[in-house]
MDTraj code that builds the backbone (N, CA, C; nanometers):
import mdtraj as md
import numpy as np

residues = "UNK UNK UNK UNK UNK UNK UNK UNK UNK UNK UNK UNK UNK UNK UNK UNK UNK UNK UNK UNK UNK UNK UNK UNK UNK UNK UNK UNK UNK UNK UNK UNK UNK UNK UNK UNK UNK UNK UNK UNK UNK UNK UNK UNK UNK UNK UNK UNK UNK UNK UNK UNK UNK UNK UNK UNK UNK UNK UNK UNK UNK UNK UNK UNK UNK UNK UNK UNK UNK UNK UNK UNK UNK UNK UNK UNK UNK UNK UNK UNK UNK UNK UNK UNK UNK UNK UNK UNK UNK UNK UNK UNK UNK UNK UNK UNK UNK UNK UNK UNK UNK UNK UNK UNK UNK UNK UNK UNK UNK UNK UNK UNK UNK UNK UNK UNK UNK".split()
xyz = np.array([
    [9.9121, 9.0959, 10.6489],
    [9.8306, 9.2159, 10.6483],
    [9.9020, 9.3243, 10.7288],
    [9.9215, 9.4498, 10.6512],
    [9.9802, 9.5211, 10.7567],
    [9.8579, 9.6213, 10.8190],
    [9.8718, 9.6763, 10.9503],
    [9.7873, 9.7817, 11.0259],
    [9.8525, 9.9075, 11.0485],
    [9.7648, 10.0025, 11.0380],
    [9.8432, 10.1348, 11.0750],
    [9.7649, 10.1788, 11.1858],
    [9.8201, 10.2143, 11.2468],
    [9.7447, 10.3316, 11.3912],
    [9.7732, 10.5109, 11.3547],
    [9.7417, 10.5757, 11.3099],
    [9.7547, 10.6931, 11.2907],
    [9.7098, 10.8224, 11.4312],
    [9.8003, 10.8959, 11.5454],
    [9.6913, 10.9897, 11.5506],
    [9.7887, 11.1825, 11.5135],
    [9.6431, 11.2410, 11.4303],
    [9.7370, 11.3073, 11.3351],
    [9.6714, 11.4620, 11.4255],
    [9.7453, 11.5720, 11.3791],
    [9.7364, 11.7256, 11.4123],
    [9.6990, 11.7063, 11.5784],
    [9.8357, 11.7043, 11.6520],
    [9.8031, 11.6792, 11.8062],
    [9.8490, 11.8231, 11.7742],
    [9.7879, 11.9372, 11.8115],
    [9.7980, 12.0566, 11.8754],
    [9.8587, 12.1274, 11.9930],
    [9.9647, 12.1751, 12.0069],
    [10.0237, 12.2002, 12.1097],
    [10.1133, 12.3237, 12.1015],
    [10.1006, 12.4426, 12.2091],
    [10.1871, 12.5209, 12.2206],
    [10.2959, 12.4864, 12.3023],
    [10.4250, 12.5270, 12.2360],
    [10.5593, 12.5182, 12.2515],
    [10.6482, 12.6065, 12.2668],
    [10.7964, 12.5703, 12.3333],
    [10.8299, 12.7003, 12.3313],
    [10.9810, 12.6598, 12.2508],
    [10.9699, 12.5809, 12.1769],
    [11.0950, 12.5826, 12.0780],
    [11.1679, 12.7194, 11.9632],
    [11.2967, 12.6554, 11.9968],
    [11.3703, 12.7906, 11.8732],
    [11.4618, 12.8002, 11.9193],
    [11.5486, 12.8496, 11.8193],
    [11.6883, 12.9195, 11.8498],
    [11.6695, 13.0776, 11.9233],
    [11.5929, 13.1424, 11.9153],
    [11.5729, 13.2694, 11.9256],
    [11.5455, 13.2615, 12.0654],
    [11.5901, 13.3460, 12.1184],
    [11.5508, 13.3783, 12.2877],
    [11.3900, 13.3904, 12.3162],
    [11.3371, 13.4686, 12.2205],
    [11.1848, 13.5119, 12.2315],
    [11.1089, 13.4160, 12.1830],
    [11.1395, 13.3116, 12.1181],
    [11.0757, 13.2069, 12.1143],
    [11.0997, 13.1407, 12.2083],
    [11.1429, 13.1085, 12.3331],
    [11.1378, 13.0248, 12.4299],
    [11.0579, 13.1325, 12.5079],
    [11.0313, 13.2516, 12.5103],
    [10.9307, 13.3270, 12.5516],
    [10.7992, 13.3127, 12.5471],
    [10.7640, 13.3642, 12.3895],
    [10.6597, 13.3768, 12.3272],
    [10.6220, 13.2588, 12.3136],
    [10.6651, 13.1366, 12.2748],
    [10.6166, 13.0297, 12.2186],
    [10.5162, 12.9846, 12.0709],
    [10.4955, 12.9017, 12.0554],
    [10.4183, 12.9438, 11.9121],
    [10.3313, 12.8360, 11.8934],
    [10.2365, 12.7900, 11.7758],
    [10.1773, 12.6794, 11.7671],
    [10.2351, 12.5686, 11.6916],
    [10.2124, 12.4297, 11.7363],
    [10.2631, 12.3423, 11.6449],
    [10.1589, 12.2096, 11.6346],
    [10.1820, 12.0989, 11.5108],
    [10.1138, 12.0342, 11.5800],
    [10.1953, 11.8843, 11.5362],
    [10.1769, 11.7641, 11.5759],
    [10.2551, 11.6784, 11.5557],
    [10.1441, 11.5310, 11.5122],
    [10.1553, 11.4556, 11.3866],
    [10.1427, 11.3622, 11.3223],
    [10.2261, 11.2120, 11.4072],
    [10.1766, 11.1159, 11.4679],
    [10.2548, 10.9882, 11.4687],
    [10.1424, 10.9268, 11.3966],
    [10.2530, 10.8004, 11.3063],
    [10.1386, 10.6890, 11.2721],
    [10.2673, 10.5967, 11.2767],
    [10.2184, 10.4865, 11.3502],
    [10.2218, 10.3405, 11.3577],
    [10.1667, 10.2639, 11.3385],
    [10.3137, 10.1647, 11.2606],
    [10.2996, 10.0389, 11.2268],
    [10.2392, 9.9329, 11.3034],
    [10.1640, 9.8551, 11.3128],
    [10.1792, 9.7560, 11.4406],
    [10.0707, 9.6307, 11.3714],
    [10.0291, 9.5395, 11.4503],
    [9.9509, 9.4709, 11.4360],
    [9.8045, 9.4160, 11.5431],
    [9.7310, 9.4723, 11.5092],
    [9.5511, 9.5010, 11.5967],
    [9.5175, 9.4363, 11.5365],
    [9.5079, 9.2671, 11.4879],
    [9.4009, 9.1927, 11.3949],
    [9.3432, 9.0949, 11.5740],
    [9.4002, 9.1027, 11.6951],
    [9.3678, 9.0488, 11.8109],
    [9.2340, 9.1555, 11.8713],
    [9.2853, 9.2880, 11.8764],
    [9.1885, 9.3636, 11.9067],
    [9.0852, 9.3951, 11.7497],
    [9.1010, 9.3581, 11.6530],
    [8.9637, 9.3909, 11.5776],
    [8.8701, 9.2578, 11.6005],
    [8.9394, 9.1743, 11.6442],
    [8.8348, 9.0368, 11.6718],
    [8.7723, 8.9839, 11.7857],
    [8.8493, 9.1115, 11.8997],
    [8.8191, 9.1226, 12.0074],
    [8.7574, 9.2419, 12.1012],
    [8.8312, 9.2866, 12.0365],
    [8.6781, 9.4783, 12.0688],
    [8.7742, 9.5343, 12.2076],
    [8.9006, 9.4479, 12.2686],
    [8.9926, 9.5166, 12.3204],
    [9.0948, 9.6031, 12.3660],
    [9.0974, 9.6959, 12.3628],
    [9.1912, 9.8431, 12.4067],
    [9.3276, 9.7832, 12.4131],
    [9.3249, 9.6859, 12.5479],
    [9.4428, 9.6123, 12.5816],
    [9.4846, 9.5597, 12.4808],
    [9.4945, 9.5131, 12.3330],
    [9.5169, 9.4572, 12.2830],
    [9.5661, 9.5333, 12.1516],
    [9.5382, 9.6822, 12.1718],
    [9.5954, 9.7606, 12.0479],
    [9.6740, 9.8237, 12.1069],
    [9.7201, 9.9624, 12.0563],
    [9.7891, 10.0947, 12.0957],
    [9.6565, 10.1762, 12.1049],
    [9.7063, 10.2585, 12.2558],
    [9.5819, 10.3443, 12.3366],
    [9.6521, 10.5127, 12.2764],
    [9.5429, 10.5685, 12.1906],
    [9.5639, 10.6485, 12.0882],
    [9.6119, 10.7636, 12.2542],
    [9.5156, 10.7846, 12.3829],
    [9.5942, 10.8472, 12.4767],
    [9.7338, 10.8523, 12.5487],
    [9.7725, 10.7333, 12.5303],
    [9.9639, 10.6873, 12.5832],
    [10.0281, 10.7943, 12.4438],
    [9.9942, 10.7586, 12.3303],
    [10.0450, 10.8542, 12.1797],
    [10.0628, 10.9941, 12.2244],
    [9.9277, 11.0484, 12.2795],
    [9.9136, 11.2252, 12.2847],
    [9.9708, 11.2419, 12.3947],
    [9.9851, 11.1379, 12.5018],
    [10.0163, 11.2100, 12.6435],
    [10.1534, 11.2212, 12.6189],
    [10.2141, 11.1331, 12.5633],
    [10.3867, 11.1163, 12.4935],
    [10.3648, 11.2468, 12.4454],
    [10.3385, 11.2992, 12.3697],
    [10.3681, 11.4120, 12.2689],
    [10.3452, 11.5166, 12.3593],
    [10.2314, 11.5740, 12.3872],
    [10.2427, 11.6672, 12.4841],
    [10.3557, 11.6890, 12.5756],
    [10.3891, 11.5863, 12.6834],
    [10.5038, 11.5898, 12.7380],
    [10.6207, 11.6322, 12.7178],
    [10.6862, 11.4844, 12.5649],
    [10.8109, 11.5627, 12.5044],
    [10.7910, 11.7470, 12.4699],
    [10.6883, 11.7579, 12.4018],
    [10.7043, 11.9015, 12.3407],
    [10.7049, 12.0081, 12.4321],
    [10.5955, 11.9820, 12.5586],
    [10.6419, 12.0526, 12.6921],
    [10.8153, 12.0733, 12.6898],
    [10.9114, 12.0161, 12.7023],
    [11.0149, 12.0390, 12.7084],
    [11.1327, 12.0915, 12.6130],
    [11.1674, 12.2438, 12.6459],
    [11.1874, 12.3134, 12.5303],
    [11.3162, 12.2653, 12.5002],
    [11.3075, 12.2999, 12.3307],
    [11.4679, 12.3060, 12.2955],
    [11.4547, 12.4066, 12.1752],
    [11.5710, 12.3804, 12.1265],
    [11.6304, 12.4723, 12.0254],
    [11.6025, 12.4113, 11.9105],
    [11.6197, 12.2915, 11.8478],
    [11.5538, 12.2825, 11.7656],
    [11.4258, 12.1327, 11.7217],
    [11.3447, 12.1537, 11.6430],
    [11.2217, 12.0558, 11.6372],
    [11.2446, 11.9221, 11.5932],
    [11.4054, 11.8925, 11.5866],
    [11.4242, 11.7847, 11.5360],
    [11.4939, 11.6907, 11.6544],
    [11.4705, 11.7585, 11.7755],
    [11.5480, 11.6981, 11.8956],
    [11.3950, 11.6681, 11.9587],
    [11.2967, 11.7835, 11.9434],
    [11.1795, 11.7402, 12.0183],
    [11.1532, 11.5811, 11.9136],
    [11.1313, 11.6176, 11.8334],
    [11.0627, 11.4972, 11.7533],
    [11.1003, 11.3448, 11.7906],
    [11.2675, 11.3545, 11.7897],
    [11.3167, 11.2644, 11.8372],
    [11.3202, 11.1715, 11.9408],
    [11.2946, 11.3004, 12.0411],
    [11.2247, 11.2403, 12.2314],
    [11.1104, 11.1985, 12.2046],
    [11.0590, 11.2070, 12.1063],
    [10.9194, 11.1534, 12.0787],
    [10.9000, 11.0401, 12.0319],
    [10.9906, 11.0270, 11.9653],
    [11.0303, 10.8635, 11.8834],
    [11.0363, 10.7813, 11.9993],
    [11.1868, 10.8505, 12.0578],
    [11.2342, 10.7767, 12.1704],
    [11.1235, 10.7054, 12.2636],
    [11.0292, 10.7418, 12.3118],
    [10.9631, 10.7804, 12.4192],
    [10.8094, 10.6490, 12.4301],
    [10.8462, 10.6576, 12.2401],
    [10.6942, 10.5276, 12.2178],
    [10.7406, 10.4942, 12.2024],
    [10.8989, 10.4545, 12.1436],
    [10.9622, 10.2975, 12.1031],
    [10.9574, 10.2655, 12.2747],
    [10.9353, 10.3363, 12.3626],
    [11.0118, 10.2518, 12.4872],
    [10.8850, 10.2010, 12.5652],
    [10.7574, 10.2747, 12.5436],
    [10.7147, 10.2689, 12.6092],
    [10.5511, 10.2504, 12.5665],
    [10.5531, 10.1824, 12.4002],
    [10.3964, 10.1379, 12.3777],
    [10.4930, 9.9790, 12.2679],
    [10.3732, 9.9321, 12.3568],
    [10.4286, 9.7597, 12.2948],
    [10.4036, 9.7276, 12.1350],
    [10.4192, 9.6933, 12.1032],
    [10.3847, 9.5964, 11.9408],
    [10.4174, 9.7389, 11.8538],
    [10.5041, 9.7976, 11.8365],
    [10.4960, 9.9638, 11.7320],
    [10.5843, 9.8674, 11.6157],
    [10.6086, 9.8582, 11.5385],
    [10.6737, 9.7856, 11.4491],
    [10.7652, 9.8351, 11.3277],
    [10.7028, 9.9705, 11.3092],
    [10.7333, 10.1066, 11.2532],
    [10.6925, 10.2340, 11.3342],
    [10.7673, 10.3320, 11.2800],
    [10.7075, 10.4209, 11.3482],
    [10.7470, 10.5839, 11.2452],
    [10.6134, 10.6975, 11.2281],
    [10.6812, 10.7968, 11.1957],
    [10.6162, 10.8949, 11.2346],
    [10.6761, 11.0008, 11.3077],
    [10.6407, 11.1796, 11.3242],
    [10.6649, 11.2520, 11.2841],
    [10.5713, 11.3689, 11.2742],
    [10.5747, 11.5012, 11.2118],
    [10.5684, 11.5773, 11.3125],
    [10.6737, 11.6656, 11.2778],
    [10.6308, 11.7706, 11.3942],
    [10.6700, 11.9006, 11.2867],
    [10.5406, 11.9894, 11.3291],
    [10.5116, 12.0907, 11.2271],
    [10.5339, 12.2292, 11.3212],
    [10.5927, 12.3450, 11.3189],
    [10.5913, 12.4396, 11.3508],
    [10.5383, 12.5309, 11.2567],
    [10.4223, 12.5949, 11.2887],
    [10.3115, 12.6852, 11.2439],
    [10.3819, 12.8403, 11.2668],
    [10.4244, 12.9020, 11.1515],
    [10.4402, 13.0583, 11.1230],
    [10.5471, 13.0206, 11.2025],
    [10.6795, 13.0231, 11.1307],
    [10.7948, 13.0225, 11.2018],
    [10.8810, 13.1424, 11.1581],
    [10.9327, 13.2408, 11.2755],
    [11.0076, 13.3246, 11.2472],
    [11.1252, 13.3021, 11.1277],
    [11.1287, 13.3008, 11.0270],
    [11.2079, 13.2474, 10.9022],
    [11.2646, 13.3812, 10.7885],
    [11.1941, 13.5513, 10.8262],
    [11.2108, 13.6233, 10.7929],
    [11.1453, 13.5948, 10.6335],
    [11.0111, 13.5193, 10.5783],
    [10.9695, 13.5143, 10.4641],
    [10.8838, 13.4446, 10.5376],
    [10.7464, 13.4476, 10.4136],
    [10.5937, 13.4665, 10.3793],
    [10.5645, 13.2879, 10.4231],
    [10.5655, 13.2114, 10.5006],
    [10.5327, 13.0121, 10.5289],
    [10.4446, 13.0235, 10.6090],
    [10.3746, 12.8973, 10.5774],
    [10.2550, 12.8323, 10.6522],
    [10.3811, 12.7812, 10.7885],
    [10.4390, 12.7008, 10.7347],
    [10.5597, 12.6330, 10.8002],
    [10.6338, 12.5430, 10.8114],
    [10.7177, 12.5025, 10.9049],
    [10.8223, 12.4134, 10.8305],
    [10.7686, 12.2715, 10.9443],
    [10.8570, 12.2032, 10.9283],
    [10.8118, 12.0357, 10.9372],
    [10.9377, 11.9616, 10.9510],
    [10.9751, 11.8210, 11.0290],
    [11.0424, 11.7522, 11.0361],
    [10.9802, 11.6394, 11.0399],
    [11.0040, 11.5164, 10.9517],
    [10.9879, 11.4022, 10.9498],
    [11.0896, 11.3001, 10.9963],
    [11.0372, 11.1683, 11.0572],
    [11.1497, 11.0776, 11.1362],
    [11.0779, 10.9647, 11.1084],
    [11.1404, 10.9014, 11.0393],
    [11.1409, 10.7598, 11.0290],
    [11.1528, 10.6087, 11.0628],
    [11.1184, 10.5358, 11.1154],
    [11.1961, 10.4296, 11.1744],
    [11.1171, 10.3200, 11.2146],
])
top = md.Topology()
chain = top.add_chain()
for i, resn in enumerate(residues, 1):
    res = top.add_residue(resn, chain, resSeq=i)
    for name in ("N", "CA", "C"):
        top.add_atom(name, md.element.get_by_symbol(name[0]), res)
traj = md.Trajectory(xyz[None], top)
């Protein structure tokens, strides 16, 4: 049986970009993880300890994205990094990290990086 843990549209202002004024201004983004794992201990047991704590997920994300860079595919990555190291049983793992109205000089909702693994 496989399990997924999903937690999706974590909301967060950032100050990513190549552009100087985007490490200024900052902008909105929001970021998708869902993991693989296996919770058939905690569905039979009603235990926290025994799944992934959907707060260790957001506090990871917030953090990495706190820390600016240049581009959203390095944040995303510290993000990967960050739950492979540091939430037990992940078995898969994938993020989105979405930047909302990105200076692109044309008409987008916005652009997106996906990571796999």
């Amino acid at each position: 049986m496989k399990h997924i843990i999903e937690v999706n549209g974590i909301k967060v202002y950032a100050f990513h970009g190549c552009l100087p004024e985007e490490g200024k201004i900052g902008g909105n983004y929001t970021v998708d993880v869902s993991m693989a794992t296996n919770f058939g201990s905690a569905a039979i047991s009603d235990q926290l300890s025994e799944t992934i704590d959907y707060v260790d997920v957001n506090r990871i994300v917030v953090e990495e994205m706190a820390v600016r860079s240049k581009l959203i595919e390095h944040a995303g990555q510290r993000i990967v990094n960050r739950i492979k190291k540091e939430i037990k049983n992940v078995h898969s793992l994938r993020v989105k990290v979405v930047k909302i109205c990105p200076p692109i000089n044309g008409d987008v909702n916005n652009v997106a990086i996906i990571i796999e693994g």
